[in-house]
LUMDREN-243127 format. One record per residue (C-alpha): residue in three letters; x, y, z. Coordinates in pm, whole numbers, padded with zeros to 5 digits, always signed. Example, Ala and Ser with C-alpha at 12.3 -4.5 7.8 and 13.67 -1.06 7.14 Angstrom:
<pts>
ALA+01230-00450+00780/SER+01367-00106+00714/
</pts>
This chain:
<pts>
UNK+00048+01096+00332/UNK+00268+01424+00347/UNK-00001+01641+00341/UNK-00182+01486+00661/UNK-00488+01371+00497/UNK-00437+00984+00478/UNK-00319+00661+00656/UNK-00164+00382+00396/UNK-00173+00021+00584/UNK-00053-00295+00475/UNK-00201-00668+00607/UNK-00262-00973+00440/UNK-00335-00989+00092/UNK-00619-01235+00126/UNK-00768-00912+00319/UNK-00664-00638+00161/UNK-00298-00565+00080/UNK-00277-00230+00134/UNK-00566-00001+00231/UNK-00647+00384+00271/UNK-00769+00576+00518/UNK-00890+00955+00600/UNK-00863+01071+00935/UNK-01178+01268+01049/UNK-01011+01438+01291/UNK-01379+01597+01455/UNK-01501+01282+01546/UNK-01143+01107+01578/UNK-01192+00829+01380/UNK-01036+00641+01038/UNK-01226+00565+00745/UNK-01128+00351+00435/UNK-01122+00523+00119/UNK-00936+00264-00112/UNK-00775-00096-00043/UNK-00591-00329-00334/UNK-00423-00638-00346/UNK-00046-00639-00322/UNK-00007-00956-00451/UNK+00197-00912-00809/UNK+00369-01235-00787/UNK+00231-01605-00629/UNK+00293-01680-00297/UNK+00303-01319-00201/UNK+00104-01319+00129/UNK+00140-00986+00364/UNK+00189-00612+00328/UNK+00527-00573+00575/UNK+00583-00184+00464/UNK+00419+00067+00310/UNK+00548+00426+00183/UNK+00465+00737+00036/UNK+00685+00948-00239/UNK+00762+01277-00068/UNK+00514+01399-00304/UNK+00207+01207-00211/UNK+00099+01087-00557/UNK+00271+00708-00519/UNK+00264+00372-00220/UNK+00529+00160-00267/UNK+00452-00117-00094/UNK+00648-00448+00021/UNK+00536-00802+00066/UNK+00669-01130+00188/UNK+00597-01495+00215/UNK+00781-01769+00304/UNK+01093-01750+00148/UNK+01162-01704-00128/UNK+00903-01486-00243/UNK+00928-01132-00173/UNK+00821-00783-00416/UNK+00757-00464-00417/UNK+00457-00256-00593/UNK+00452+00093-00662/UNK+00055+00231-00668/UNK-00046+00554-00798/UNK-00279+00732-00566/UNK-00564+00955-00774/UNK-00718+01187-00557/UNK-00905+01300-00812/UNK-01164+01031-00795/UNK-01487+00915-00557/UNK-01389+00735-00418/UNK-01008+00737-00424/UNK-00800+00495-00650/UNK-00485+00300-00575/UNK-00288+00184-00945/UNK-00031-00052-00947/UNK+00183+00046-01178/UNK+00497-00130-01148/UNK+00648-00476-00937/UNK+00947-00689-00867/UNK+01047-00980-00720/UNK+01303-01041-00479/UNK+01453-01319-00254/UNK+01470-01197+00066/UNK+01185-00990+00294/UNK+01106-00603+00153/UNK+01149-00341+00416/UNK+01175+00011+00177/UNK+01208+00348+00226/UNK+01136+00583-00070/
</pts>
C-alpha cells in the first residue's frame, strides 16, 4: 500500500484471488489480513496484477484465463474493520490478458 503497511498479492482464484498482508516488520514476517475471489466473470482463473490507487483506499486487480477471458476488479479496502475487508465494487471483461497500472 502507499503508506507501507500492506502487501496486495494475486494467485489463483480457486485459492484466493487476491490476498492481504501486514508486514510485522519486528519479527520479519507477513501475515494475511483479507483474501477474495477475483473471479467476476467465468473462466476467470489467476490474479496476473494487482494495484493500489495512490491513495490506498482501492486494488484493482487483473485476471486471465485462456483466451478469451480476461477482467479487471476494483476492491475497496476498509481499514476500518477486524479484520480488514476487500469490496469489489466494480468489473469488466476484456479479450486479451490485464496487465494495469492505476
Amino acid at each position: 500500500s502507499p503508506d507501507g503497511q500492506y502487501v496486495a498479492t494475486g494467485s489463483l482464484v480457486g485459492n484466493t484471488g487476491v490476498v492481504l498482508y501486514t508486514f510485522d516488520r519486528g519479527q520479519e514476517k507477513l501475515f494475511p489480513v483479507a483474501a477474495t475471489r477475483l473471479n467476476p466473470i467465468a473462466g476467470t482463473d489467476s490474479v496476473l496484477t494487482v494495484r493500489w490507487s495512490p491513495d490506498g483506499k482501492y486494488l484493482a486487480a487483473g485476471g486471465s484465463s485462456a483466451f478469451p477471458n480476461a477482467s479487471l476488479a476494483v476492491y475497496s479496502v476498509n481499514r476500518n474493520t477486524s479484520p480488514v475487508t476487500l469490496t469489489r465494487l466494480s468489473d469488466a471483461l476484456f479479450n486479451d490478458t490485464v496487465n494495469g497500472v492505476w
